[in-house]
N, C-alpha and C positions, 0 to 999 in steps of 0.2 A: 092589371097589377104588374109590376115590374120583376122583373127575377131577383132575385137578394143574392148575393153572392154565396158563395158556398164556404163554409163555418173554417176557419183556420184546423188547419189540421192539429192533435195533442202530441207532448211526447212522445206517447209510446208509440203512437202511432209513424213518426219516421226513425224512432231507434230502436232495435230488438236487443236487447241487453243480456246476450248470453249471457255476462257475468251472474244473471239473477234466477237463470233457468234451476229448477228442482231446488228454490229457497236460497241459492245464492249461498252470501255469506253472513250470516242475521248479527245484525247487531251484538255484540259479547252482554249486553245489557246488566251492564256498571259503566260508571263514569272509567274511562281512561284519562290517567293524567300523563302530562312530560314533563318530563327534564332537559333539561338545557346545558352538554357539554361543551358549548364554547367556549367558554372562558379559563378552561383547565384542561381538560382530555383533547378539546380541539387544537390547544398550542402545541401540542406533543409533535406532531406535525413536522418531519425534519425540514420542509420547505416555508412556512409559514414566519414572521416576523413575532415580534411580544406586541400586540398595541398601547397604546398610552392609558393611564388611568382613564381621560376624556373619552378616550375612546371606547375603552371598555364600558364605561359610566352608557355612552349613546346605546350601545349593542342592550345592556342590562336595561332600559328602558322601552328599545324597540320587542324585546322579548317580552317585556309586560305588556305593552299595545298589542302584541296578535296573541295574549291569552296563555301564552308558557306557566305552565303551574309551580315549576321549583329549575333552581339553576345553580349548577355545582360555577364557587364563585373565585376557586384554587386551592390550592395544598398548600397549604402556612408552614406545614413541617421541611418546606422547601428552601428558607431562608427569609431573611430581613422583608426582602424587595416583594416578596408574596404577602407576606403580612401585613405591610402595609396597604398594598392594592386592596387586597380582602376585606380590610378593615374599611377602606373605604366605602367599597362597593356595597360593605353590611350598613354601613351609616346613611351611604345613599336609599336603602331599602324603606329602613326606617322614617328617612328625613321626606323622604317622598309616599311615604306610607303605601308602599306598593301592594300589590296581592299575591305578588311572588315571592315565594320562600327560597332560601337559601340552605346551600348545603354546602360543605365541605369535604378535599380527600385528606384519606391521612392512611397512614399503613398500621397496620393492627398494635403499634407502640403505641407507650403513654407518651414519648416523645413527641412525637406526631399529633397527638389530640389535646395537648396542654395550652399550643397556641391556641386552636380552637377555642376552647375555653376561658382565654383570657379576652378574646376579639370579642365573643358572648357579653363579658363583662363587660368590656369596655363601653360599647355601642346600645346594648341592650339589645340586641337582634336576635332571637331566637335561628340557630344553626343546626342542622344535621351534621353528625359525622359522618362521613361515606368512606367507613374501613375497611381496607383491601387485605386480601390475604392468599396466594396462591391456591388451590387445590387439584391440580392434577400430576400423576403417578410422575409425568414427566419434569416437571417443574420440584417435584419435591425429590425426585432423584440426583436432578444438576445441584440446589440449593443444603443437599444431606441434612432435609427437613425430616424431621419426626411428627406423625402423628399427632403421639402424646404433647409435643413442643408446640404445633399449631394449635392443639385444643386450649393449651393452656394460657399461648397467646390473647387468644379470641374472646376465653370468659375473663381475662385480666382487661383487656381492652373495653369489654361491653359492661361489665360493673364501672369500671372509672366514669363513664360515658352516663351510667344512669345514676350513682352518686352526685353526679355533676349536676341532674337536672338537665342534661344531655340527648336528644334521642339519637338511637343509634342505627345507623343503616350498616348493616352487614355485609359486604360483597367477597364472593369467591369470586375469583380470579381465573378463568380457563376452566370455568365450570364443564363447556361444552366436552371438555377430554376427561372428566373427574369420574373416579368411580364413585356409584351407588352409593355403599357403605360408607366412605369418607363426605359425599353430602349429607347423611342422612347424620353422623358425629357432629361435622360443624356449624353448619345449620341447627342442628338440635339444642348445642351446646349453647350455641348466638341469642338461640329463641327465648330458651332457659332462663339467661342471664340476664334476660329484657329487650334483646333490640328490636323498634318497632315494626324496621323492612328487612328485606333482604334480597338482597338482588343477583341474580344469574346473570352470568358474562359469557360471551364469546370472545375472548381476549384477541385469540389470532383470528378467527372470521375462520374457524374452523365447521360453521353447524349450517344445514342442509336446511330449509321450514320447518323439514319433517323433525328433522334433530333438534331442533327450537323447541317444535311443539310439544316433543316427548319428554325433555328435562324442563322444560317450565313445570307439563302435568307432572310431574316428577314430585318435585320441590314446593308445589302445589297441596298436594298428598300430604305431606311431609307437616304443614302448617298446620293443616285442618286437623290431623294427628295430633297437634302439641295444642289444639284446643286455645288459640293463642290470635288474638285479632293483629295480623301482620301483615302488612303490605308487601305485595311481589313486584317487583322489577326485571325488566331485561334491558341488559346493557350488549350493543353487537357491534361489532366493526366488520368492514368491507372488502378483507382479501379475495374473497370469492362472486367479490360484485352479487351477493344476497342479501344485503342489512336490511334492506325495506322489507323485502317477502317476510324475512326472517322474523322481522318487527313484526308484521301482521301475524305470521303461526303464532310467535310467542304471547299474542294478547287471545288469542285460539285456545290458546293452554294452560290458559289462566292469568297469565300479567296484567297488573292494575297503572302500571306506570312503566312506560318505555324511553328510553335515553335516544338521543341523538346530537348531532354540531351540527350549525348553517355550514351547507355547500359540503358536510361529508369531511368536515376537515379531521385532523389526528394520526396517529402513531400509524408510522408505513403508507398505506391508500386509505387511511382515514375511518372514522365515524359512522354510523347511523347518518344519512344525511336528515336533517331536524326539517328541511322544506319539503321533500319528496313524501317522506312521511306523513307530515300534515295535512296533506294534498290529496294523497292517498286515500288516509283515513275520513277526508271529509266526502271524498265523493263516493265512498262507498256508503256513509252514511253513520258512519261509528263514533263518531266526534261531533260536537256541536259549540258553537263559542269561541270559536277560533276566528282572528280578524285576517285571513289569506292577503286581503289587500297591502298589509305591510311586510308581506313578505319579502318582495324587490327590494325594498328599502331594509329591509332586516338583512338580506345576502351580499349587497352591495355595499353596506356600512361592515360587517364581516371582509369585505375582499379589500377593501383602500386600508381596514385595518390589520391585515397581517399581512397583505401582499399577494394574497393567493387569487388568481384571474378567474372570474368566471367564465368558463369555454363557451363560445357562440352557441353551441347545441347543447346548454345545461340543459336538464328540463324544467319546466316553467319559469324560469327566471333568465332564461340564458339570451341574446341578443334575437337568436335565429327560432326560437321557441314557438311564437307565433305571425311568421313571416315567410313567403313563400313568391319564386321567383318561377315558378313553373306554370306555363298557360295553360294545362287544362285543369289543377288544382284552383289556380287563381281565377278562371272563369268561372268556377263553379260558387268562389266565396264570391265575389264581384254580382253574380245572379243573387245571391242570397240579399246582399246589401240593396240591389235594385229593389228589392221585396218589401223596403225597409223593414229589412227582420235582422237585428243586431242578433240576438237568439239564435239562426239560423247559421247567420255566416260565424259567427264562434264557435259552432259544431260540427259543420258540413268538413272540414278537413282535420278538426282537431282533438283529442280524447280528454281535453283537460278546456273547459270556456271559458277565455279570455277575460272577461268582466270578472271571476271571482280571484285574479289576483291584480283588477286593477290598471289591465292589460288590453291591448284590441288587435285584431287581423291587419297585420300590414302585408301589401302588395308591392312587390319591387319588381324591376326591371333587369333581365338579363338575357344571356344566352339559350335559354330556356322558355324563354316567353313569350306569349301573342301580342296581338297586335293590343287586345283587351287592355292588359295589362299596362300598355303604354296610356292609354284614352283614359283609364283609370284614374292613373298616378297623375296627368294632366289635372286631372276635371277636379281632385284632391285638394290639388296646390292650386288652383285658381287660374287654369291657364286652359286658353279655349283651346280642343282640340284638332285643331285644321289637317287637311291630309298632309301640308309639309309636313307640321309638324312631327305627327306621328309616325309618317315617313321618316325621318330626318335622327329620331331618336329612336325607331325599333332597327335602323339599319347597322344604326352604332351598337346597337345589344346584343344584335346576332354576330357582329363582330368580336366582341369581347368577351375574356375570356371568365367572367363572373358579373352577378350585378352591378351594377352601373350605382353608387353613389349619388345623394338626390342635389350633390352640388355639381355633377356632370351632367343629369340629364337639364338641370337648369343655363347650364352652359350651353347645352346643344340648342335649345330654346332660343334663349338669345340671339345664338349666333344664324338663326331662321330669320329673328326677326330683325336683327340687324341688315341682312342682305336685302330684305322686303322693303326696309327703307331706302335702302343703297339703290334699289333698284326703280323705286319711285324718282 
C-alpha cells in the first residue's frame, strides 16, 4: 500500500490568533449598519476638489455594490448648487431602486430642513435629517449659546421634521467634550420630540476607544431610559489617528450604526476612514454582506473624484499593500505559491488576504531582493529564466536605488537577448 500524503494542514493550525485568546472580541450581536460620509462631510476636506454630479452619481452606486446601508447625500441648507446635486442623487436612488437610504445635514434651523423637505416631495425619496447642533461647555462658551436656546432649538427642529413625515436623526456636535447633564437635556428633549437616531460625534478626534466606549454606553443608558426604540450612531474623525479603534469601542458600547468617508477623507485629517473600517469589521467577524472586492474600485473612483491621491502604503487599497521587494519576505510568499496554495501565500506575509478585496501577492524586484525574486518575476511574465538572465537583472537591482519597474526589468531582458543574437 502506498503512503498517502499527509492531510493539508487547518487554519488554526498555522495561525494562533491572539486576537481571539480568553473570547476575543464576540460579535456585538445586532446587525451593525453604515453610513457613508462621502459625499458631504468627506468634501469638507480643505484639500479635496467638489466632484461632478457623474461622478458623484458613480461613487453613490459603487457604495450600493459593497452593501453601505444609508449615505449622508449633502446639506441643501448650503445653497442652490447642493440642492440640486441632492436632488439628483435622491432621484438616482429612486430611479435605480437602490437599498441605500439616504440622509441629509442640516443644522438644527427650520431653515436648513425646509429644503430637505421639499427635495422629499419633489422625488419622492424618502430622506433623513442629520441635525447638528453643538454641545460642549467649549463650543457654547465661543458661540454665547444658552442651554435653554439649544433645547429649544432641537424640539422646534425635531417636531417640524416629524410633522413633516420626516425622520429625524439627531446629532450633538463634540459630544466627546459634553458634559453629562447637557446630554442627558438634549438627547432627552430630541427623543421626546420623536427623533428616530441619535448620533454621538467626535467632532475634533478628541476620544481615546476607551472615551468612545464610555459616552456611547452613556447615551446608551439614556435611550433605554426614555423607553424609546432609537438608533445609536457614532460619528469620529481622525486627529488623533484612532477613528477605526474608536469605531470598533463605540459599536462595544453600544452603537448600531457607525459613520465613515472612502480613504478617511474631511474636515482637517479627515473621517472615519469607510474602507479600513469595513475591513476591520469583517475580519474580525462582526459584519456580514459587505462585497470588499469593490472596494479599490469604491477608493479610486473617491480619489480621481476629488483629487485626493491614494499613498502607495494605504492600507488595503494602497499601490504597495500587497507587494513586496524584500527576499526573504518574498521567498517565503514564492514557497507558498510553489505549494500551489493561493491561501497560504495571501497570509504568510500579510494580516489582511488579498483575494477578499480582489487583490493578489505581488513580487518585485529591487535593492532588497534575491536572486528568487528575479527567477520569479521572469517565470510570471513568460520569460525563461537563464543564468544571464537573472544575472543581468539582479545585478541591475542591487544597483538601484528602489524597485526596478516591470518595463526596466523588460528592457534588461532584451537587451540579454539582443547581444545573444549579436553574438551568434
Amino acid at each position: 500500500m502506498m503512503d498517502q500524503p499527509p492531510p493539508a494542514p487547518r487554519a488554526e493550525d498555522l495561525i494562533h490568533d491572539w486576537n481571539t485568546v480568553g473570547g476575543g472580541d464576540p460579535p456585538p450581536g445586532r446587525r451593525i449598519r453604515f453610513d457613508d460620509e462621502t459625499l458631504r462631510d468627506g468634501l469638507q476636506s480643505p484639500s479635496v476638489q467638489t466632484p461632478t454630479i457623474e461622478q458623484k452619481l458613480e461613487i453613490l452606486h459603487l457604495m450600493e455594490e459593497i452593501g453601505i446601508h444609508t449615505a449622508n447625500i449633502g446639506l441643501p441648507g448650503a445653497g442652490p448648487h447642493v440642492v440640486r446635486d441632492t436632488t439628483e442623487l435622491a432621484r438616482e436612488i429612486g430611479r435605480s431602486r437602490m437599498r441605500i437610504r439616504a440622509n441629509c445635514a442640516a443644522r438644527t434651523v427650520i431653515a436648513d430642513i425646509e429644503p430637505i423637505h421639499r427635495i422629499v416631495q419633489e422625488t419622492g425619496v424618502p430622506i433623513e435629517v442629520a441635525m447638528f447642533i453643538g454641545s460642549s461647555p467649549i463650543r457654547q462658551y465661543t458661540e454665547d449659546w444658552s442651554l435653554d436656546r439649544m433645547l429649544a432649538l432641537t424640539e422646534e427642529a425635531v417636531r417640524y421634521c416629524v410633522d413633516r413625515g420626516l425622520d429625524a436623526m439627531y446629532v450633538t456636535e463634540d459630544t466627546t467634550r459634553a458634559h453629562p447633564e447637557t446630554l442627558r437635556r438634549l438627547y432627552g428633549a430630541a427623543i421626546a420630540c420623536g427623533a428616530r437616531a441619535v448620533v454621538v460625534c467626535d467632532t475634533v478626534g478628541h476620544s481615546t476607544p476607551e472615551g468612545a466606549r464610555q459616552v456611547v454606553g452613556f447615551v446608551r443608558r439614556l435611550i433605554e431610559e426614555s423607553g424609546r426604540a432609537v438608533r445609536l450612531d457614532w460619528h469620529g474623525h481622525n486627529d488623533r489617528g484612532l477613528s477605526v479603534p474608536n469605531s470598533i469601542a463605540a459599536i462595544r458600547g453600544g452603537a448600531d450604526q457607525v459613520h465613515g468617508c472612502a480613504l478617511g477623507i474631511g474636515e482637517r485629517v479627515g473621517n472615519t476612514p469607510m474602507d479600513q473600517l469595513l475591513v476591520n469589521l469583517h475580519l474580525m467577524g462582526w459584519v456580514e454582506g459587505v462585497n470588499l472586492r469593490k472596494l479599490p474600485d469604491y477608493c479610486e473612483a473617491v480619489s480621481r473624484a476629488t483629487g485626493h491621491p491614494i499613498p502607495d502604503n494605504y492600507p488595503m487599497v494602497g499601490r504597495d499593500a500587497f507587494e513586496t521587494g524584500t527576499g526573504v519576505h518574498a521567498a517565503a510568499v514564492i514557497k507558498a505559491f510553489r505549494k500551489g496554495d493561493h491561501w497560504l501565500a495571501n497570509r504568510i506575509y500579510s494580516g489582511v488576504p488579498a483575494e477578499e478585496l480582489g487583490r493578489e501577492q505581488v513580487i518585485k524586484v529591487g535593492p532588497m531582493s534575491g536572486r528568487s525574486n528575479v527567477v520569479w518575476w521572469l517565470e510570471r511574465h513568460g520569460v525563461r529564466p537563464s543564468e544571464e538572465v537573472v544575472d543581468r537583472v539582479f545585478r541591475a537591482a542591487k544597483l538601484s536605488t528602489r524597485n526596478l519597474a516591470d518595463e526596466e526589468i523588460r528592457n534588461l531582458v532584451e537587451q540579454v537577448a539582443y547581444v545573444d543574437e549579436w553574438s551568434v
